[in-house]
N, C-alpha and C positions, 0 to 999 in steps of 0.2 A: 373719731366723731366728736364734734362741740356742741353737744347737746346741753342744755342749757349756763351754757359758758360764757357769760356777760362782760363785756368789754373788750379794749386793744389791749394786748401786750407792749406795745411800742418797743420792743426788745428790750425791754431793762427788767430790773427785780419788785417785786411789790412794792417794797419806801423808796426807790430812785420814782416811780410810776406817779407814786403820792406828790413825792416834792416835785417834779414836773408841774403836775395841775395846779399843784396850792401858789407857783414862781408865776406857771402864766396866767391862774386869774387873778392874780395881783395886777400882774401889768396889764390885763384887762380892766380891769376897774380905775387904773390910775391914769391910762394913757384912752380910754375907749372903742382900741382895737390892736388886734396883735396878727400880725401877719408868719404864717407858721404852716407845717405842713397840714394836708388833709385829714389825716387822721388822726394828728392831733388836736385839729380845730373840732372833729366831731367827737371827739371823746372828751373834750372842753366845753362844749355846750351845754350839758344838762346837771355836770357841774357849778359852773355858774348862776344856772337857771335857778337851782337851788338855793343860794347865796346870795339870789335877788329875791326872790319870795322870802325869803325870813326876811331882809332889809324892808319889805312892804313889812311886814310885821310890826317889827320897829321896837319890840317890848325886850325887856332886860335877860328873859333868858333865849330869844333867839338872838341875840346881840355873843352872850357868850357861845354859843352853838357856832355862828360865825367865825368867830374870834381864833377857835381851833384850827381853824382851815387859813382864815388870812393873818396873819402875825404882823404884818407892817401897821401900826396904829393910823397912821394917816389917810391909810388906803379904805381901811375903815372908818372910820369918820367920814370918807366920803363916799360909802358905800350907804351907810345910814344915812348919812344927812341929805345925798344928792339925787342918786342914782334908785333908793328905796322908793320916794315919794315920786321921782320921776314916773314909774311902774305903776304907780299905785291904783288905777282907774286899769289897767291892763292886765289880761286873765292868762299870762304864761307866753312864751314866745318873745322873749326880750333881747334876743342878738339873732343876727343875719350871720351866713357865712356865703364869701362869694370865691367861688374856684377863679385862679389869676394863672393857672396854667403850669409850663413845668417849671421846675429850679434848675437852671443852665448846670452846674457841675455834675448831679447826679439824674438828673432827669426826676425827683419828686415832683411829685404833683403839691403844689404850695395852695394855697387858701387866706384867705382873710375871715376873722371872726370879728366882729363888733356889736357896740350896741346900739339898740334901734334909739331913734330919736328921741322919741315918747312913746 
């Protein structure tokens, strides 16, 4: 039973799982969508979601709070700089995920995550 057992496993170990999400919301934030399997697009969602509400923040200790999670300096600076104030009149709900069907080798079911406009 998974009685209250929160998340995907993605078959890997707890820090493969981490560095997973901290790789692709980077390249989320730098490219503004990452095409990727289903279950890992929704287990990247609220992820990031989180990493955009503190960039609405915008103050020095949600900046380091960020920082833990994204390590590429650039990606950050344009997380604060672009993408924060992008959101900023917007109450949660900052990326779309749209199913694009299966992946021909294995038959996954693949996804696109990005972010919304404004």
């Amino acid at each position: 039973m998974r009685h209250r057992v929160k998340g995907r496993q993605l078959s890997r170990t707890a820090s493969h799982r981490r560095a997973l999400l901290r790789n692709m919301a980077t390249s989320l934030f730098r490219h503004d969508r990452v095409t990727t399997t289903e279950a890992k697009a929704k287990e990247l969602r609220p992820y990031a979601e989180r990493l955009i509400t503190l960039a609405r923040r915008g103050d020095l200790h949600a900046r380091r709070l960020a920082e833990r999670r994204i390590r590429d300096r650039q990606t950050l600076d344009r997380l604060f700089s672009e993408i924060g104030p992008r959101f900023a009149a917007r109450p949660g709900g900052y990326t779309r995920i749209l199913k694009l069907g299966h992946r021909r080798g294995d038959g996954a079911a693949l996804a696109r995550i990005e972010l919304l406009s404004e």
